[in-house]
N, C-alpha and C positions, 0 to 999 in steps of 0.2 A: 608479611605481618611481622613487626618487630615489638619485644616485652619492653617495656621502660619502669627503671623503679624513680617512686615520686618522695622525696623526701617528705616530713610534716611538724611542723613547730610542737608537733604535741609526740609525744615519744610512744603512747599507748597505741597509737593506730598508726600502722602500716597498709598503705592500698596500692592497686598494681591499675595500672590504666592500659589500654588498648588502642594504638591510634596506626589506623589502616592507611595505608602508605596505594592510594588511588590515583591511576595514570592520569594526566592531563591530556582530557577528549577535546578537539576543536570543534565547535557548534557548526552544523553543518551547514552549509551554502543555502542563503533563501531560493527558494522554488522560483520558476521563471515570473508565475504567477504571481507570488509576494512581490517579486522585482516590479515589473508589469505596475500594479499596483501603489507601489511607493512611489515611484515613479511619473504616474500619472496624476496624484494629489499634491505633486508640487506645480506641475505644468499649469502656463494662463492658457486663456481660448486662443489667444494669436498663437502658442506652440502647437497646439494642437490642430489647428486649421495646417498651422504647418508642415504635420508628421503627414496629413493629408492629401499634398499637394506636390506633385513630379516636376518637375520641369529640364525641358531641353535648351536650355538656353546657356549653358554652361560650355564657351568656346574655351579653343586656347588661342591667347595665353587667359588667364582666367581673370575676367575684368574687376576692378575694386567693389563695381556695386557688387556684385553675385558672393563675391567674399567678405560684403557686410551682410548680406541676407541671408549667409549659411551663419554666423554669429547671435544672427537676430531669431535664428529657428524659423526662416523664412518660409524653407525648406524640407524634407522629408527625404528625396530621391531625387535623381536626377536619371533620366533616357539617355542614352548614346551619349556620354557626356564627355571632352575633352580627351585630351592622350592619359594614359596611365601616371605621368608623372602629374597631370595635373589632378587626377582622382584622388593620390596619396595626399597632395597638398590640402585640397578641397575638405578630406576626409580629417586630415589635421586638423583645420581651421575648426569643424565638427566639433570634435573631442576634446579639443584642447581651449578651443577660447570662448565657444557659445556657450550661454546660463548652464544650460544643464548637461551638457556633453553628448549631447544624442545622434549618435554615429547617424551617416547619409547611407541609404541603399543605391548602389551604383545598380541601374537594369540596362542589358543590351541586346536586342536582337541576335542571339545565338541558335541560330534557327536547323541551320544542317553542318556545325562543324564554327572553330572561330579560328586559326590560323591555318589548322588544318582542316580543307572541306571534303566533307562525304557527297555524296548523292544526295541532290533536294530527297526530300523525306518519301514524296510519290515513288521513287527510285529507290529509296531503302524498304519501304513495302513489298518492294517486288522480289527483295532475297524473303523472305518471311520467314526470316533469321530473327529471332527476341532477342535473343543472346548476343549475336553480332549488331545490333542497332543499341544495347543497352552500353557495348563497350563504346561506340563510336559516337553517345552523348555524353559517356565516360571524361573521353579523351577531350569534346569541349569543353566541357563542365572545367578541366584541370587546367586546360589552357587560359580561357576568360579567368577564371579565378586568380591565375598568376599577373594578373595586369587589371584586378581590382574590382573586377565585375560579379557579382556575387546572386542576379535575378537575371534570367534567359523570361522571353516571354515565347515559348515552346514550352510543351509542344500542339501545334494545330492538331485539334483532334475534330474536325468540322467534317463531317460526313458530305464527300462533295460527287453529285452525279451530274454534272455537265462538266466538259471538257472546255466550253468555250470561257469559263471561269476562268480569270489568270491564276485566282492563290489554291486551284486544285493539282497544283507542285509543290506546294506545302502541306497536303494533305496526306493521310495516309489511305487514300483511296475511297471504294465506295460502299465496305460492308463493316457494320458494325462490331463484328465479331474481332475481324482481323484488327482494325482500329483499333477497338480496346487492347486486343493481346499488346499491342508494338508501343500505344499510346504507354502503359503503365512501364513495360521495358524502359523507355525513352525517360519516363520520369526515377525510375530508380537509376537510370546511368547519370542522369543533373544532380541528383540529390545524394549520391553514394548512399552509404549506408545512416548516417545520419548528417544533418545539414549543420551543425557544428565542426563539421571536418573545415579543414580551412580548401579544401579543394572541391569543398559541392558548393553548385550553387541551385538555389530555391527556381522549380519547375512553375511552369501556369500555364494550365489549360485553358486555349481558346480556341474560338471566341463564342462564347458560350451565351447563345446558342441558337443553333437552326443558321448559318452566318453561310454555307456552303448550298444552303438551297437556295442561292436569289437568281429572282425568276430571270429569264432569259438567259443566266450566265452572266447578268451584266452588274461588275464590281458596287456593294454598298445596297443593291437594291432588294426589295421588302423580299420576305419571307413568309408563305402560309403553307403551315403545315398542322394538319390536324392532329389532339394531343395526342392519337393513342398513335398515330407515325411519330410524334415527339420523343417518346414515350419507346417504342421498342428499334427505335433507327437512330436517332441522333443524340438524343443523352445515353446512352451506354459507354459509350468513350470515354465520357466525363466525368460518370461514374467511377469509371477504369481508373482513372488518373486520380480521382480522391481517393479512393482503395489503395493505391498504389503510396500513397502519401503528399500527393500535389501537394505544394503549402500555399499558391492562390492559384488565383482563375480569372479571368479576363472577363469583361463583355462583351458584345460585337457591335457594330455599326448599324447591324439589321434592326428595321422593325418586324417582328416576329409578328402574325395575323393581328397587325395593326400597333402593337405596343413596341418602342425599341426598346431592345435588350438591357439597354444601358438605363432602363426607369422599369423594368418588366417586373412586378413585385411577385408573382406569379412563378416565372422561372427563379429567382433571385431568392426570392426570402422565403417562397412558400416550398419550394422545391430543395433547392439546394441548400439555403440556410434549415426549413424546417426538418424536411421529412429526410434529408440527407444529414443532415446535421455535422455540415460542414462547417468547421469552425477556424478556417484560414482567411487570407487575407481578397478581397475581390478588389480588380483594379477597372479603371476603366480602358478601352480602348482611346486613340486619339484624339483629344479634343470630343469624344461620342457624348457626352454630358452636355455643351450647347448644342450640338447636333440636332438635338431633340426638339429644339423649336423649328428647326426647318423642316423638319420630320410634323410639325404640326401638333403634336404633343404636349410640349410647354409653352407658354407666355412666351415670357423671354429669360434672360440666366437666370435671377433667382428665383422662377419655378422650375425651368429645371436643376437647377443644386437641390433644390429639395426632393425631387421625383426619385434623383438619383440616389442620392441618400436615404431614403422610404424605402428603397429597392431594395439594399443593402448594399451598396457601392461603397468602400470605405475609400480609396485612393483615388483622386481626379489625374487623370494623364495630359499633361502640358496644359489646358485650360485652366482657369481660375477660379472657377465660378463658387465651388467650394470656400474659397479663404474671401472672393470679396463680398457674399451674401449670406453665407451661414452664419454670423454674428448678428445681424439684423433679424432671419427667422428667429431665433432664439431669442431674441428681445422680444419681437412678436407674440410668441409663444407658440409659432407654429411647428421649429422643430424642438426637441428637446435636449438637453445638454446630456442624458445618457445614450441617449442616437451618436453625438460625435464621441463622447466615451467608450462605446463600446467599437467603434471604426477605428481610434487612436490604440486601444487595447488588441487588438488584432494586428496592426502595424510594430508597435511595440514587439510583442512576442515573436513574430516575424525576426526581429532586430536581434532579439536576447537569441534565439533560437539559431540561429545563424554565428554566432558568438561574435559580433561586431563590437558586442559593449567591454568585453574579454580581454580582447585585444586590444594594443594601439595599432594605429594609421601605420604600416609598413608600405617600405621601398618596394614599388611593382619591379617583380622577375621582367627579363628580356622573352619572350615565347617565340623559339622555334621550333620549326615542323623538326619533329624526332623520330629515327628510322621504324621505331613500335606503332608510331600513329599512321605511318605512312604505309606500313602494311597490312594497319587493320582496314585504312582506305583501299587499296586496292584489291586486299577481301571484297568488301561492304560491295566496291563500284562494282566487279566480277559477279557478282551473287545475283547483282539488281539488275545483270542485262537481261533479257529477253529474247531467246531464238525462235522466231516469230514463220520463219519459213526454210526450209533446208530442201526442197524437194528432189535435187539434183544431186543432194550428199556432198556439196562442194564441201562443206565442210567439217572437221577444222582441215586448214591448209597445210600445207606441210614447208617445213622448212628448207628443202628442196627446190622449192618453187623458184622459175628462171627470173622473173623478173614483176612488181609490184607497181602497178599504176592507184596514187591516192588521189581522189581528186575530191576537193566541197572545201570552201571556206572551214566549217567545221571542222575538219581536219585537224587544226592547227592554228585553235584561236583561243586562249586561255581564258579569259573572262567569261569569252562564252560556254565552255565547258564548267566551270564552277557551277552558273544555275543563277538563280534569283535570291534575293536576300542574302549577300554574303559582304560583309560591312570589315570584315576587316582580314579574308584571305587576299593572297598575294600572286599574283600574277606569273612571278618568276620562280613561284614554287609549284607550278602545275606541269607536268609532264602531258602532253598533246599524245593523239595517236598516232600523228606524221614523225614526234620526235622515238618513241617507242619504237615503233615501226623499222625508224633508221637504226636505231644501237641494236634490235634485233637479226635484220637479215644486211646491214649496213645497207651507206649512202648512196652508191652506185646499183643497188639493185630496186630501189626505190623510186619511181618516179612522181616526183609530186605538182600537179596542176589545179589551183581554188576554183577554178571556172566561171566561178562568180565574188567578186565584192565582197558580199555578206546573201546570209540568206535572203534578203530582203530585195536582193538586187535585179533589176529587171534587166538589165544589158546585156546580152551574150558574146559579148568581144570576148571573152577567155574560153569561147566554148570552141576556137580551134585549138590553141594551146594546150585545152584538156582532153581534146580527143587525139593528137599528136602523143600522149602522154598514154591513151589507152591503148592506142594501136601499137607501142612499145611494148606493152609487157603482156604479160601470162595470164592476169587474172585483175581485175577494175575493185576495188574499193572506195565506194562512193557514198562520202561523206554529206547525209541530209538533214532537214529538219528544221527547226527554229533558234535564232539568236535567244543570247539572256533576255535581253531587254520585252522579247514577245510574252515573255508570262511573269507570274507574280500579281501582287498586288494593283488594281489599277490595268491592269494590262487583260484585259478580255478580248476576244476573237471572235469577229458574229461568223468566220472562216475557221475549219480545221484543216484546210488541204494545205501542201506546201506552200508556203509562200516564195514571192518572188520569180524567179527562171527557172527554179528547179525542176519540173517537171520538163522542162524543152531541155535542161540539159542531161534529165538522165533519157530523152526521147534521142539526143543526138549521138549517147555514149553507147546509145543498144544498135545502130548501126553498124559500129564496129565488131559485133556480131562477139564482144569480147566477154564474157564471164563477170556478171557484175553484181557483186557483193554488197548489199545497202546498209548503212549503218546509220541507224535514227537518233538523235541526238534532239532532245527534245522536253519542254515542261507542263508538259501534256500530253493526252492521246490525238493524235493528228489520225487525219485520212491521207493515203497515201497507194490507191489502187493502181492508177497507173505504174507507180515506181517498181510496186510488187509484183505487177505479171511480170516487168520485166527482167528480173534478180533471180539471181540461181540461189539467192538465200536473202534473209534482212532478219535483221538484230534490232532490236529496241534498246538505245543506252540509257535515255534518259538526258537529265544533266550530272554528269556523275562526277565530280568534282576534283580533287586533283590531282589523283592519281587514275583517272577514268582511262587515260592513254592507255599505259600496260596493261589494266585491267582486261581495255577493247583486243589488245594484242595477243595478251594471253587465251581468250577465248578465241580470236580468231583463230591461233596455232592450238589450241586441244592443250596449252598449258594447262586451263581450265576448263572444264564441262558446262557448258548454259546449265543454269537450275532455276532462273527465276521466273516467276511466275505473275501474271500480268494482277496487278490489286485495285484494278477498274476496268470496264467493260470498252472497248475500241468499236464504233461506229462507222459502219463503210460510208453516211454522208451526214452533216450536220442538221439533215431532216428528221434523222432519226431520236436525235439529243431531246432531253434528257432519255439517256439507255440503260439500265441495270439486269442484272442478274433474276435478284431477286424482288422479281414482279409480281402483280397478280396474275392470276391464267384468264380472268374474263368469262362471262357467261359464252361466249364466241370465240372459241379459241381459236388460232389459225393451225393448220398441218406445217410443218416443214415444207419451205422449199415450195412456197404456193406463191403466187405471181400474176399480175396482171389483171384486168376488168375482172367481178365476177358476172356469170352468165344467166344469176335470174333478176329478179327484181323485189320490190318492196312486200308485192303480194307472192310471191314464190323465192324468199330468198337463200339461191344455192348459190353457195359462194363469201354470202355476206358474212366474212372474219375479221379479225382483228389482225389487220396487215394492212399494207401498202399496194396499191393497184401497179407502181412502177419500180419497186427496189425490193428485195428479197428483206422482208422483217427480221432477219436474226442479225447479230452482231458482225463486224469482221473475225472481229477474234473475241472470245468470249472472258468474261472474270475467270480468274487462276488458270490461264492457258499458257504454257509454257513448254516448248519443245526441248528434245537435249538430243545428244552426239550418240547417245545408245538408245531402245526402245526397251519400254517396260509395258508388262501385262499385267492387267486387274483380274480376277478368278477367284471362284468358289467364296461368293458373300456366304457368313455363316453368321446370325444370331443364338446366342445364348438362349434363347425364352422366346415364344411365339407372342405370348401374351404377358404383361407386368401391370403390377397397380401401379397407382401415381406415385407411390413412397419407393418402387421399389426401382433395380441399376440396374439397366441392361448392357451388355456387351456385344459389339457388330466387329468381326473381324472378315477378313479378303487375304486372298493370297498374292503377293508383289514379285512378279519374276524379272529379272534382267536378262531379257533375251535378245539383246545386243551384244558387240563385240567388246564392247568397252565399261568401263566399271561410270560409274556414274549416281549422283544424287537424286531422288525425285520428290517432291514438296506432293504428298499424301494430301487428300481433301477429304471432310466428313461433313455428307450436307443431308438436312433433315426435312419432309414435308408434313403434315398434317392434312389430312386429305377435307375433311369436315370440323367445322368451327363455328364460335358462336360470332366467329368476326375472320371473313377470309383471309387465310393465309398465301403469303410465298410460295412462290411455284418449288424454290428451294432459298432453304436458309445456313448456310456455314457453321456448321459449330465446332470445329476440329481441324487440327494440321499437324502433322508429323511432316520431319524434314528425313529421310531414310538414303543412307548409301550402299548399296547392291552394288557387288564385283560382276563382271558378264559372267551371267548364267546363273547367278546366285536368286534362289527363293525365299522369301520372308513375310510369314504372318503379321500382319499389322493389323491391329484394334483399336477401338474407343469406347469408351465406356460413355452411355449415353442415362445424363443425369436429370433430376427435377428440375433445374433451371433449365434445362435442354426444351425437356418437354413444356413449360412455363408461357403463354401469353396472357398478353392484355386483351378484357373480355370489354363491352363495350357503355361498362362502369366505371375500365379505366382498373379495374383488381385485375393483379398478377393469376391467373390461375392453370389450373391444370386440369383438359378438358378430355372425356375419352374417348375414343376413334382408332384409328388406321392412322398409323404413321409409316410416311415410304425412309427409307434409306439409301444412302450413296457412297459410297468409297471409291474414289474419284480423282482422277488428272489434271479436272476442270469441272465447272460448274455446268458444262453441257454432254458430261459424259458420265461412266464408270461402269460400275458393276452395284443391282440396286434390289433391295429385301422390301419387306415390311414387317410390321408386329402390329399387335390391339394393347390399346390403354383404358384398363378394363376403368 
């Protein structure tokens, strides 16, 4: 504050004035919302049909029509569109020369990794590692970003229990609990910490929903599942992923008990928009918006543009049906011009949110694999195998060893180790387990024979060359399982057993009476009985992407200890599919290990369970089964409380000893049963996992603390509630085992 004197033409009055010397405040930035807003009242309908509409049609080099129709606001997004430099251009032409400057969202199938690939997502399930799954969509997130891409349409969070399914390799298994844990990790490693960074890009849950239960396993086909299995199996995930911050979500190609998803106002508006109060963007699945008349559902496009949009679908994916008949309902007056307001405002903010509008169009980075990403891949791939049988203690092997027979196409085939959906890793950036293998114990002590072709291959002309190769050396590693191209998308298997020669060629390698080591490599659970009697061990890899070589080497040699843990249920035959965990028990339950006719009949029936008269009803290998190189003991369940009200937390702890020689990890299970209900429950249901590492001979208490969403079902109203009874408890290796209490919920 400074005094100032004021002169006055008049000499009798002297006055002092006060003039406060106030900083200059910049007015703050409009809200996204105000943006959003101004925004959208200058926009016509054809921009807004625009911001609506995706399209894949964006080649290179980038044709003159598609860069008068990004001028014209033709467009909105573009799918898998062009090289990077054509994106910056594209994204120019956007900002710089169309009416209103309304930047394009580049989305890409960024599904398990984008220069650098992890393990299909089934294979990252199986470290049941949050934290190491959260950095390794980190790492895509930061790569797709540097080349322009800013919308991944992951993560699948589709609750998948058949194996014959190709995209249950994209899935993260087949219990809801685990799903959600890894789904919501996956969405905060896309999205960093906020989606304004210039290296997150915006997550989507799909395909939303019920899209992993179609019947037979066979790709696209219907879905019925009744709500209150809706309701406590398959939207939890997708819940997980809005909680988590998802900024959209996909629809599926399913019709869900009769409705497709992509028109389902049920799941869509009543669910997810109402009572979730999801307030992001919903996109469609491919071309799933006309789908819907072959599905029998709509007319033809323009009822279904409407259905979809009634649904709350704001984004159509490569179809059109959007931009070429929603201006005529709306003339009609059947839809309403705040129906595409409010789908345009959802997009928008998407845009501003992402800070697209912020920026100008930058030069795309060059993305190469960098030695941090490449180690967190061979983490990730190491985590996710699965030591499935060890009975003979072969392993791990020792560096000692005279001499290494590798034999399976797999071995040493790059494409095929990355997995399914992998649109823009590289070939000559994947390390094989043949190449590993050789810089490990060198070239001369390696002998390597593919035996076959590909897996696929029915010929056995290489199966002297690979048995020449076994009777060489000390110990067979024998590379099995399924090529890329058998799973994914489109790719279903009415078969899970190997395909091709493979079983004659591991029938011709067990002759040689050599030690033979199976390594599965695969995007799915396969059957593979015969391979397993005959192996002094087998590994489940997965498809474990490109650094899966060392990774398999490393556990081969005890660099690394097995710790994963299988995140879907292994079927000894495809009779058995669909298989889970967590089933009902049946008024008939069967005994373990019962087999064969039973011996009364209709009027006396002893016998008659809930089994198979020619295959043992249980699994091969069961959910969360996972062996390792040291053994650990379960001991002394101890509850806090015999009895608690519904308000109140109890605590279940077990004593975890390493009574192996070797120090080692073990992935901890907490599974809950409800013995009486107003709507039967699961024989068991997962609500818990500790990842815990024990030195040999080290003991450690492990607990959970079991909460009211724990105890929480749906009653057969469809209300969450909390009912009282006898609850069993498990603290547990696997879901067919442990150490197991009970309590009353008064």
């Amino acid at each position: 504050m400074r005094l100032k004197f004021v002169s006055s033409p008049f000499p009798v009055t002297l006055t002092f004035a006060l003039v406060i010397a106030v900083p200059l405040v910049a007015a703050p930035p409009p809200d996204i919302g105000s943006r959003v807003e101004a925004l959208l009242s200058r926009m016509t309908l054809e921009e807004k049909l625009g911001q609506m509409s995706q399209s894949t049609s964006m080649r290179t080099p980038i044709s003159r029509q598609i860069k008068d129709e990004i001028r014209r606001g033709r467009w909105g997004s573009f799918l898998n569109a062009g090289s990077p430099a054509d994106r910056a251009e594209a994204q120019r032409i956007a900002v710089t020369e169309s009416r209103l400057g309304i930047p394009l969202l580049f989305g890409r199938d960024v599904i398990h990794g984008y220069r650098t690939i992890f393990p299909i997502p089934l294979g990252q399930s199986a470290s049941w590692d949050p934290d190491l799954i959260r950095d390794a969509a980190r790492i895509a997130a930061q790569e797709a970003s540097a080349e322009g891409i800013r919308w991944t349409f992951a993560p699948m969070v589709d609750i998948a229990r058949d194996p014959r399914w190709g995209r249950i390799a994209e899935s993260l298994g087949e219990d809801p609990f685990l799903a959600s844990v890894l789904a919501a990790s996956t969405v905060r490693g896309f999205q960093s910490d906020r989606l304004s960074a210039t290296d997150a890009i915006a997550a989507c849950a799909k395909h939303y929903v019920g899209y992993g239960a179609a019947e037979a396993g066979r790709e696209y086909n219907s879905t019925w599942i009744p709500e209150i299995l809706l309701r406590s199996v398959y939207l939890p995930p997708f819940r997980a992923s809005m909680d988590a911050g998802a900024a959209t979500f996909m629809t599926g190609f399913n019709a869900l008990n009769g409705v497709p998803a992509t028109g389902n106002q049920f799941t869509v508006r009543d669910i997810l928009r109402g009572e979730w109060k999801f307030k992001g963007l919903v996109v469609s699945d491919y071309t799933s918006v006309p789908e819907m008349i072959a599905h029998g559902y709509a007319r033809d496009e323009q009822d279904a543009a409407r259905l979809a949009l009634s649904a709350g679908v704001d984004m159509e994916m490569v179809s059109t049906t959007y931009f070429d008949h929603l201006k005529s309902l709306i003339d009609s007056g059947v839809v309403s011009m705040g129906s595409i307001d409010d789908a345009v405002r959802r997009i928008l903010r998407l845009k501003f949110e992402l800070g697209l509008f912020d920026r100008p169009a930058e030069a795309p980075a060059s993305v190469q694999v960098a030695p941090e990403s490449l180690a967190v891949a061979r983490r990730l791939a190491a985590e996710s195998t699965v030591l499935l049988a060890n009975d003979r203690q072969i392993l791990p092997l020792s560096k000692n060893i005279g001499r290494l027979a590798v034999i399976g196409p797999l071995a040493d085939s790059p494409v095929d180790q990355m997995g399914t959906w992998v649109m823009d890793g590289v070939a000559s950036d994947v390390q094989t387990p043949l190449q590993a293998l050789r810089a490990m114990l060198g070239n001369k002590r390696v002998a390597y024979a593919p035996g076959l072709k590909s897996s696929r291959d029915n010929s056995q002309a290489g199966f002297a060359e690979a048995r020449q190769a076994a009777q060489s050396a000390d110990t067979v590693i024998l590379f099995l399982g399924e090529e890329q191209i058998l799973s994914g998308e489109a790719h279903s298997r009415a078969f899970l057993d190997l395909p091709g020669a493979q079983d004659a060629l591991v029938d011709e390698l067990a002759k040689t009476q050599k030690p033979i080591i199976a390594v599965i490599l695969a995007g799915r659970p396969l059957t593979f009985h015969n391979a397993a009697s005959k192996a002094a061990a087998v590994l489940f890899g997965w498809h474990p992407g490109t650094m899966g070589g060392p990774a398999i080497a490393d556990v081969l040699f005890g660099e690394t200890d097995p710790s994963g843990k299988l995140p879907v249920t292994f079927p000894r035959t495809v009779g058995q599919v669909p298989i889970y965990y967590a089933h009902l028990n049946t008024g008939r339950p069967a005994p373990a290990d019962t087999l064969g006719i039973p011996m009364g009949n209709p009027v006396n029936p002893v016998g008659y369970t809930s089994k198979y008269i020619d295959l043992d009803f249980t699994p091969a290998y069961p959910f969360g089964f996972g062996l390792s190189y040291t053994q650990f003991r379960y001991s002394n369940l101890r509850l806090s409380s015999a009895q608690i009200s519904g308000s109140e937390k109890l605590t279940v702890a077990a004593q975890l000893e390493n009574i192996g020689s070797r120090d080692g990890d073990e992935i901890v299970q907490f599974y809950i049963h409800q013995d009486t209900a107003s709507v039967s429950q699961p024989v068991r249901l997962l609500k818990g996992f500790q990842r815990v590492h024990l030195r040999a001979g080290e003991k450690r208490t492990v607990s959970f603390t079991v909460s009211r969403d724990d105890l929480a079902i749906y009653n057969q109203r469809m209300q969450r509630v909390i009912e009282p009874g006898t609850f069993h408890v498990w603290i547990a290796p696997d879901s067919a085992s442990g150490v197991e209490g009970a309590f009353e919920v008064r």
